[in-house]
N, C-alpha and C positions, 0 to 999 in steps of 0.2 A: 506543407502540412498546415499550416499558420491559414494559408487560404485556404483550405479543406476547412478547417475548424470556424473560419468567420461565417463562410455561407453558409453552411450548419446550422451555426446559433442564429443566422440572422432568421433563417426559416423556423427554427424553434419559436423566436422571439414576437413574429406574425404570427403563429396558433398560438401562441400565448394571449397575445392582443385580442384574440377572437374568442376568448376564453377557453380556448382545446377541450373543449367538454366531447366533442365530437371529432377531435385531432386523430388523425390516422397514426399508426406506431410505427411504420414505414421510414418517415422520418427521423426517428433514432435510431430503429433496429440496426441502423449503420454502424453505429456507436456503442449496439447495444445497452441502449439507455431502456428503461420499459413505462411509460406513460400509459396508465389504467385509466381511462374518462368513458363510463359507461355510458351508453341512449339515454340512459335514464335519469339522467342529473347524478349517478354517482362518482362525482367527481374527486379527487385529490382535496381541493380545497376544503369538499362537504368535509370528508373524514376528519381533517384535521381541526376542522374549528366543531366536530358533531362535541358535544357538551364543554365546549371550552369556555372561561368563564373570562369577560374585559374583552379587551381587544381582538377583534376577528383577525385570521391571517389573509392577506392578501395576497401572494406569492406564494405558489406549491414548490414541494421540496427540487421538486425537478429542475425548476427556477432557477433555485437558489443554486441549485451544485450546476448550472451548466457558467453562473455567477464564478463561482468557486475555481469550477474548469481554467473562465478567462483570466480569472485572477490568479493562476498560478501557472498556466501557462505562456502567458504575454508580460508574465512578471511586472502586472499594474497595480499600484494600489486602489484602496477603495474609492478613493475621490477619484482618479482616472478612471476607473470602470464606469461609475456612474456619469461621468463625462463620456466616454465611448457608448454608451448606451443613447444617451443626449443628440450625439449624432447621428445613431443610427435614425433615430426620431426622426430626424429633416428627410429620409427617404419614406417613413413611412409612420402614419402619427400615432397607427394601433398600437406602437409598441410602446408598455409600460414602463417604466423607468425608476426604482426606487432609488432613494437619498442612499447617499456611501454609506450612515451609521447604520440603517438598516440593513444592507446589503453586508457589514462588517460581522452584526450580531446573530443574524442567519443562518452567514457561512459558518460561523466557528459555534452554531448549536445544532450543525448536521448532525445527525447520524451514520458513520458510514461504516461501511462495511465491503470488506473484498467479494468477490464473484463467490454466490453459492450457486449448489446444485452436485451431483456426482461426476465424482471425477475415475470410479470402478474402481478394480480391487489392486490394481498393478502400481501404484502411484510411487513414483521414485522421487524425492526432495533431496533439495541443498539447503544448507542451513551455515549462515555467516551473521554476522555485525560490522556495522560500522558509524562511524562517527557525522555530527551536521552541526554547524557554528549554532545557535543560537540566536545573532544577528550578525548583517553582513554590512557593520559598521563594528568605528572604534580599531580596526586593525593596527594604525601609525600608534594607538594611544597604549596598546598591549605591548608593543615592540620597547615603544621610547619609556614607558615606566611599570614594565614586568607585570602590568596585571593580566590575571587570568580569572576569564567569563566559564569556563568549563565550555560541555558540549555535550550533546544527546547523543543516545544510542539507537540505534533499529537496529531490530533483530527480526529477518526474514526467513521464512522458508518459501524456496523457486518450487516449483512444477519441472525437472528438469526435458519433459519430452513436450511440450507445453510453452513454457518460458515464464508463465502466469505467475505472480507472487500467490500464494493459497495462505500464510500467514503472517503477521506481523506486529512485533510489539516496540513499544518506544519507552526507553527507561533513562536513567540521567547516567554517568561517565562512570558510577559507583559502580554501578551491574555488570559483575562476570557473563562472559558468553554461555559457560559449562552449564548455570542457573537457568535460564531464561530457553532450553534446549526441550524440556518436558510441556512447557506454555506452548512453543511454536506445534510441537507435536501434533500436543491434544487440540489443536485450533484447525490444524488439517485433516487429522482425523476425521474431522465432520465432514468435511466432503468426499471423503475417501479412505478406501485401504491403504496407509503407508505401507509400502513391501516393503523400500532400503531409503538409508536416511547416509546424506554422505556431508560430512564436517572436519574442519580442522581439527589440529590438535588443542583447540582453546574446548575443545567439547570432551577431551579424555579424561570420562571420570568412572568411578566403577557405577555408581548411579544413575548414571545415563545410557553404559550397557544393558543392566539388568534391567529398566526403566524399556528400553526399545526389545528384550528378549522377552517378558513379559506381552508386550504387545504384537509380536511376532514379525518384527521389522528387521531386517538384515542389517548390523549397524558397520556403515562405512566409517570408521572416524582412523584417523590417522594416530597411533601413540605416539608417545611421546620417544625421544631418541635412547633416553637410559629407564626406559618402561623395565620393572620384572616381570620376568614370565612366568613367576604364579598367580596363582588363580587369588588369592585373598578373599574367599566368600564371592566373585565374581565369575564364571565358568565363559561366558561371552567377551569377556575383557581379555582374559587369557590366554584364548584363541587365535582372536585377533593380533594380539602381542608377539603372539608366536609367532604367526605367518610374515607380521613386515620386520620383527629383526633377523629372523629367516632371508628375505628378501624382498623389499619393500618395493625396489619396481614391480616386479611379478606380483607383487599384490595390489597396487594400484593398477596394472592391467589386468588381471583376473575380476577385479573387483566392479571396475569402472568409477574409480576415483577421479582421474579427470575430467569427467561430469561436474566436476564441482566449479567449474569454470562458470555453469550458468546463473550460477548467486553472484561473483562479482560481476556477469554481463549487468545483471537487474541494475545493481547496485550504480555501475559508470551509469547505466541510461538514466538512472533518477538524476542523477547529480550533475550530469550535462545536459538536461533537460529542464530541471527546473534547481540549478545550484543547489551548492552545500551548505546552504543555509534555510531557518525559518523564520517567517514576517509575524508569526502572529508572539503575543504575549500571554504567557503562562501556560503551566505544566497540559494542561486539558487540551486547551484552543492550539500549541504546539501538534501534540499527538494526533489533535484529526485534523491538523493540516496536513500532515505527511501519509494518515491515512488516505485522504484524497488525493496528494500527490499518487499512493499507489493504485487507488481503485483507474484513476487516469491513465498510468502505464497499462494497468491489464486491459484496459478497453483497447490502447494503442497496440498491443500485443495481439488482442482477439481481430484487428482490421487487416492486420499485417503490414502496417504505415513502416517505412522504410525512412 
């Protein structure tokens, strides 16, 4: 995979050096990455510097995130990258090279965003949280004198027929899962019909029933073990309640609860892909680093990289 991805960049890196104004899309569509460079000089670049006012940009955003890509999957910092770019140099001199602070302030002022487009009316999601250090240092120093750094949260929703993250939020160790269950929602929604949404029991709440019967979502979510099974102004809550103290296998098979397995697959492949940790500093440049981390899994997902 590691050499899949250098030839890659290295072929990006030469249309870059040529200015790709007339770069074929061919060479990302692998990736599906999408580089717009019209006949006409409507280039990336144009757009982005069209009325900008000081400093022109040199580097289109494509640039930057295929930057970004290296830097979180080769687990480099920025002065190495910019050093791995250097050598790429010696084979070929078109290719541009900027300084690591520029390459640092770049990455963490992407824009990014997971995979749009429809996904139709049938969309079945998982929805979990889980924890990521903040740095991946300091560990002897937490141990030998009890301090604690805290840890971020992600909260995803999978595509479960798919494998695709379709949402994602990053909030600090404060944030319930049960909260952050309406966000992940309404962020898929945009690409599609939710039919059934399936979640642990950290999502049993009567507000997120009637929140997903409202929206006409089948909601999968597991209650709690001493759940009542009345209704309390919730009719979808109490339903549900019935059926798994009734018999909660037969409900996780009727249901297809054990689809919930594909939010923690996402989940190990981030974190033995690119660790459980994040390099960048502060709450912003955090959040869209792991948002990159994910738009990078769903590319790896949509090649079928094994």
């Amino acid at each position: 995979m590691l050499c899949y991805m250098t030839n890659l960049f290295c072929n990006v890196l030469v249309k870059f050096g040529e200015n790709a104004v007339e770069a074929e899309q061919g060479a990302i569509h692998e990736l599906s990455w999408k580089m717009s460079h019209s006949t006409q000089q409507n280039s990336e670049l144009e757009r982005m510097n069209a009325g900008k006012e000081g400093g022109r940009y040199v580097y289109p955003e494509i640039f930057v995130r295929l930057l970004g890509y290296m830097h979180l999957l080769f687990h480099l910092p920025h002065r190495q990258t910019e050093g791995f770019l250097k050598a790429l140099r010696r084979f070929d001199s078109r290719i541009h090279v900027p300084d690591y602070s520029t390459i640092d302030t770049r990455v963490n002022r992407l824009d990014v965003k997971l995979d749009e487009g429809d996904y139709g009316n049938d969309l079945v999601i998982a929805v979990d949280a889980s924890g990521v250090k903040v740095a991946n240092r300091g560990d002897w120093i937490r141990h030998k004198w009890k301090v604690r750094r805290g840890f971020l949260k992600i909260h995803i929703a999978v595509d479960v027929k798919r494998k695709k993250i379709l949402a994602l939020e990053v909030t600090d160790e404060q944030v319930s899962d049960r909260r952050m269950l309406q966000p992940l929602i309404e962020e898929a929604s945009r690409k599609g019909k939710v039919a059934k949404v399936i979640g642990d029991g950290a999502y049993d709440t009567k507000s997120n029933f009637c929140d997903l019967d409202a929206r006409k979502s089948e909601p999968v979510i597991k209650v709690r073990k001493n759940s009542s099974s009345r209704a309390g102004g919730c009719m979808p809550r109490k339903l549900v309640a019935q059926e798994c103290l009734r018999d909660l296998e037969a409900w996780k098979r009727n249901h297809g609860y054990g689809r919930r397995w594909m939010v923690e697959s996402a989940f190990s492949s981030l974190k033995r892909t690119f660790g459980e940790y994040v390099s960048a500093k502060g709450m912003r440049n955090m959040a869209n680093e792991i948002m990159l981390k994910a738009s990078l899994y769903n590319l790896f997902i949509g090649l079928n990289v094994k």
